[in-house]
Structures are given as C-alpha cells and as structure tokens.
C-alpha positions, 0 to 999 in steps of 0.5 A: 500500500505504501508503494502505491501510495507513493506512486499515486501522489507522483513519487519517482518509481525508484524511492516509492519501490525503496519505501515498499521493501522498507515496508516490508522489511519492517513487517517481517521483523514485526511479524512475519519473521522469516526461519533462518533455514528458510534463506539459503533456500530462498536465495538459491531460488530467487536470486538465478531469477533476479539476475536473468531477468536484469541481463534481459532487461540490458539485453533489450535495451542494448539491442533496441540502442543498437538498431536506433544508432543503425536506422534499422528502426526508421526504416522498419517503421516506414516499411510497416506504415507502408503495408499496414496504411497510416495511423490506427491500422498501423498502431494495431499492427504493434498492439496485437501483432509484432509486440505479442508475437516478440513478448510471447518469444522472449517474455519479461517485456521485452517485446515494447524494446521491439515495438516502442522504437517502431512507434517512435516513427509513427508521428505520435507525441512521445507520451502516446508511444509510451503508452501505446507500446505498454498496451502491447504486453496484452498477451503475457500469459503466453509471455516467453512461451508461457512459464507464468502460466504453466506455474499458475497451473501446476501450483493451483492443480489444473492443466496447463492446456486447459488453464491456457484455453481458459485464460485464451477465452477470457482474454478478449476482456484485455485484447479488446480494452487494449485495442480501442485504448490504443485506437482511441489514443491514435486517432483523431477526434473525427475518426475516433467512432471507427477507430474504436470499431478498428479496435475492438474488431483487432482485439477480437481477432487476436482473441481468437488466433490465440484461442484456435492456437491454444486448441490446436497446438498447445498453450507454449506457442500459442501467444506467439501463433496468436500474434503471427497470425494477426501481423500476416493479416495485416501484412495481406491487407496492405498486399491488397492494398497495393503497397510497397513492400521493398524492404532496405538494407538497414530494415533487412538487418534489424529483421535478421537481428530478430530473426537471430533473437528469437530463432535462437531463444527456439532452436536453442530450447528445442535442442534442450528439450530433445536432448533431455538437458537438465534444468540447467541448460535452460539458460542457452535458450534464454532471452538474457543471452540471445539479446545480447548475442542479436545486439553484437550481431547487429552492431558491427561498424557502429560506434561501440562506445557511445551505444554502450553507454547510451544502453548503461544509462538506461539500464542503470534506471530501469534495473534499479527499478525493476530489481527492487519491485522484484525483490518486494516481490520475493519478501512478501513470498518468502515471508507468507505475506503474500497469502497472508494477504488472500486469506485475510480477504477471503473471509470476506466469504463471496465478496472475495470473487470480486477481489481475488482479480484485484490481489492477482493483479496487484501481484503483477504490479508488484513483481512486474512478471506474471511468473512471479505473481503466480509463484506469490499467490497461485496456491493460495488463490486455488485453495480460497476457490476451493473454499468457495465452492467455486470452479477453480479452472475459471478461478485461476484463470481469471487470477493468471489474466489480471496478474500478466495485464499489470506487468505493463502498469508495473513502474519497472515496465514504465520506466522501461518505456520512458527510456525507450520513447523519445525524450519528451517521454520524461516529463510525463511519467506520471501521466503514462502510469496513470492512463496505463492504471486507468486501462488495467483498472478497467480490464481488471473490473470487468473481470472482476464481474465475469469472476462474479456472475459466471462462478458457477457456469464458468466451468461449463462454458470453458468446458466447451473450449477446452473439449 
C-alpha cells in the first residue's frame, strides 16, 4: 500500500519501490519473521531469477540502442506504415501483432524494446508511444512461451492446456480494452467512432488466433501463433492494398537481428528439450543471452562506445527499478505475506470473487512478471476457490489474466518505456502510469464481474473450449 501510495501522489518509481521493501522489511521483523533455514533456500531460488531477468532487461535495451544508432528502426517503421496504411491500422499492427508475437518469444517485456522504437516513427507525441507500446504486453500469459502460466497451473492443480484455453477465452476482456485504448489514443477526434470499431474488431481477432492456437497446438506457442497470425493479416491487407513492400538494407538487418533473437531463444530450447538437458541448460535458450548475442550481431561498424553507454544509462534506471519491485516481490513470498494477504480477504466469504482479480493483479504490479505473481499467490488463490465452492479452472484463470495485464502498469515496465520513447517521454511519467492504471483498472473490473456472475457456469462454458 505504501508503494502505491507513493506512486499515486507522483513519487519517482525508484524511492516509492525503496519505501515498499522498507515496508516490508519492517513487517517481517514485526511479524512475519522469516526461519533462518528458510534463506539459503530462498536465495538459491530467487536470486538465478533476479539476475536473468536484469541481463534481459540490458539485453533489450542494448539491442533496441543498437538498431536506433543503425536506422534499422526508421526504416522498419516506414516499411510497416507502408503495408499496414497510416495511423490506427498501423498502431494495431504493434498492439496485437509484432509486440505479442516478440513478448510471447522472449517474455519479461521485452517485446515494447521491439515495438516502442517502431512507434517512435509513427508521428505520435512521445507520451502516446509510451503508452501505446505498454498496451502491447496484452498477451503475457503466453509471455516467453508461457512459464507464468504453466506455474499458475501446476501450483493451483489444473492443466496447463486447459488453464491456457481458459485464460485464451477470457482474454478478449484485455485484447479488446487494449485495442480501442490504443485506437482511441491514435486517432483523431473525427475518426475516433471507427477507430474504436478498428479496435475492438483487432482485439477480437487476436482473441481468437490465440484461442484456435491454444486448441490446436498447445498453450507454449500459442501467444506467439496468436500474434503471427494477426501481423500476416495485416501484412495481406496492405498486399491488397497495393503497397510497397521493398524492404532496405538497414530494415533487412534489424529483421535478421530478430530473426537471430528469437530463432535462437527456439532452436536453442528445442535442442534442450530433445536432448533431455537438465534444468540447467535452460539458460542457452534464454532471452538474457540471445539479446545480447542479436545486439553484437547487429552492431558491427557502429560506434561501440557511445551505444554502450547510451544502453548503461538506461539500464542503470530501469534495473534499479525493476530489481527492487522484484525483490518486494520475493519478501512478501518468502515471508507468507503474500497469502497472508488472500486469506485475510477471503473471509470476506463471496465478496472475495470480486477481489481475488484485484490481489492477482496487484501481484503483477508488484513483481512486474506474471511468473512471479503466480509463484506469490497461485496456491493460495486455488485453495480460497476451493473454499468457495467455486470452479477453480475459471478461478485461476481469471487470477493468471489480471496478474500478466499489470506487468505493463508495473513502474519497472514504465520506466522501461520512458527510456525507450523519445525524450519528451520524461516529463510525463506520471501521466503514462496513470492512463496505463486507468486501462488495467478497467480490464481488471470487468473481470472482476465475469469472476462474479459466471462462478458457477464458468466451468461449463470453458468446458466447451477446452473439449
């Protein structure tokens, strides 16, 4: 509470995420202490995850750096103007096709290093870009192949197919809010009724690509299908259209930097699969080593100095950031905090089916990551449902949808976008956190009511889906 307060009244993320593990430090000396033989443990856990998640966030930034020096983004930019036509179309392209489809390979927000810089050239004020580029991470269950998801599933006793098809169906809550949000802050005052429309019809056509592939090829791929499915729609749209599809050099190159980047974070998890690796080898299929390995890839010729100091300077702000609201993270995990927290508000009784949205969002802006928010609260959401005497599979789905949406209101994220968009983008922090707030603050109500009124049905329509 203290951390959002801080935020709510424009303290600077990094001091409101210092005064949140303040807090909680002091909570755990005043009432949640924590056994000494439960801290090696908890470090030889946590702190693998810590330090992946900061290398990625440097990775992401050096190689988005890396193509701005270059020119590769302008020129990319341009190229998908020309396919996707100006404005809304070309907006929703980003939001629900190329931000996805790189979140879904790469995951921890990655993908608004990928679509940010494409915005940056769409001619929007940089606060827009900001804003719109958060709006992107709307698929985030399926965030790097979908460990939050399958952490949800495996903590809470449902199948992972299922709580995928589950969280797929209720998605078109946050694809369609996303889609007219982003419509609505791209367009002008005389076009914004088909904007909207422009949206809502985006939204609902991810929802169901992501579904379909959920079905049909399992929930891991299914966000990145989803995603891919949505870009070739646009992309044979603007074929139709006639545009131009000449791609230049430096916009040939930043495809094969992504290419490389999430070819290798495939191939490599493949090989590690096939090959029965332990859980070890998993780091070579890491987005934390195939950012950096795209990044020098790309970087040939450039000058390497002034790049890598740009990239320092970013990440030093957002990894402080981020670092420290993962770190709150971890405490109020380790400390039973976390459940302590559920359980209190469960005895509220049925009141807590609209709430429950609320703690698993309030995971995900608290850690920034669907898999931390997961590892926090899956277990005891799955339990209090139980209690309920509701359907868990929908329970935790609801829970999943919330906790991945508010990875983008998370001040790690904005301080991400901020570094990412033009610099006009720095005097307005606090209005890009509460615009991206007012969003997750809607799509978490609405699915709020959906927890309500269909607790005792959800079962039976998700049923339907899932087979």
């Amino acid at each position: 509470m203290s951390t959002i307060l801080a935020l709510v009244f424009g303290v600077r993320s990094l001091y409101a995420a210092f005064l949140g593990v303040a807090s909680a430090a002091l909570a755990i000396l005043l009432a949640f202490p924590v056994p000494m033989e439960s801290v090696a443990p908890a470090v030889v856990r946590w702190v693998p995850i810590l330090v992946e998640v900061l290398l990625i966030v440097g990775g992401g930034l050096l190689l988005s750096e890396v193509l701005r020096q270059a020119g590769g983004q302008a020129v990319l930019a341009d190229w998908v103007r020309g396919r996707a036509g100006q404005g809304v179309g070309a907006v929703l392209l980003v939001v629900h096709g190329i931000t996805p489809f790189a979140e879904s390979l790469t995951g921890f927000g990655i993908g608004v290093t990928i679509g940010i810089p494409l915005l940056a050239h769409f001619g929007l004020p940089a606060r827009k870009v900001a804003v719109i580029g958060l709006l992107g991470l709307c698929a985030v269950p399926w965030g790097s192949m979908g460990p939050g998801t399958l952490i949800a599933a495996t903590m809470s006793g449902v199948p992972f197919h299922d709580l995928g098809v589950a969280s797929a169906v209720l998605s078109i809550v946050p694809f369609v809010v996303t889609g007219v949000a982003a419509a609505w802050l791209a367009s002008s005052r005389e076009g914004r009724a088909a904007a909207i429309v422009q949206g809502t019809l985006s939204g609902i056509v991810l929802t169901v690509a992501v579904l379909a592939a959920n079905i049909l090829f399992g929930t891991a791929p299914a966000g990145a299908l989803g995603a891919l499915a949505v870009i070739a729609l646009h992309l044979v749209r603007g074929s139709r259209r006639g545009a131009a599809t000449v791609l230049s050099g430096p916009g040939r190159r930043s495809l094969w930097s992504y290419a490389v980047l999430l070819g290798g974070v495939l191939v490599a998890g493949a090989i590690v699969r096939i090959a029965g690796l332990s859980e070890n080898w998993r780091y070579v299929a890491s987005p934390a080593l195939w950012l950096f390995v795209a990044a020098v890839w790309f970087a040939r010729g450039l000058p390497a100095r002034e790049v890598s100091q740009r990239a320092w300077s970013s990440w030093t702000k957002v990894a402080s950031v981020t670092g420290l609201f993962i770190v709150l993270g971890i405490l109020m995990a380790v400390s039973g905090m976390a459940a302590f927290l559920a359980q209190t508000l469960a005895q509220t009784g049925s009141l807590y089916l609209v709430a429950a949205p609320f703690v698993g969002a309030m995971g995900g802006f608290v850690t920034g990551s669907n898999s931390g928010a997961n590892a926090m609260f899956a277990t005891t959401q799955a339990a209090i449902a139980r209690s309920l005497g509701v359907d868990v599979l929908g329970f935790i789905a609801v829970h999943n949808v919330c906790a991945a949406f508010l990875l983008m209101g998370s001040p790690g994220k904005i301080e991400m976008a901020v570094q990412l968009s033009p610099a006009d983008a720095a005097g307005h922090r606090r209005w890009i956190q509460t615009t991206v707030l007012l969003v997750s603050f809607v799509v978490v109500a609405a699915l709020a009511a959906v927890n309500t009124q269909l607790a005792g049905s959800m079962a039976a329509l998700l049923n339907v889906f899932s087979g």
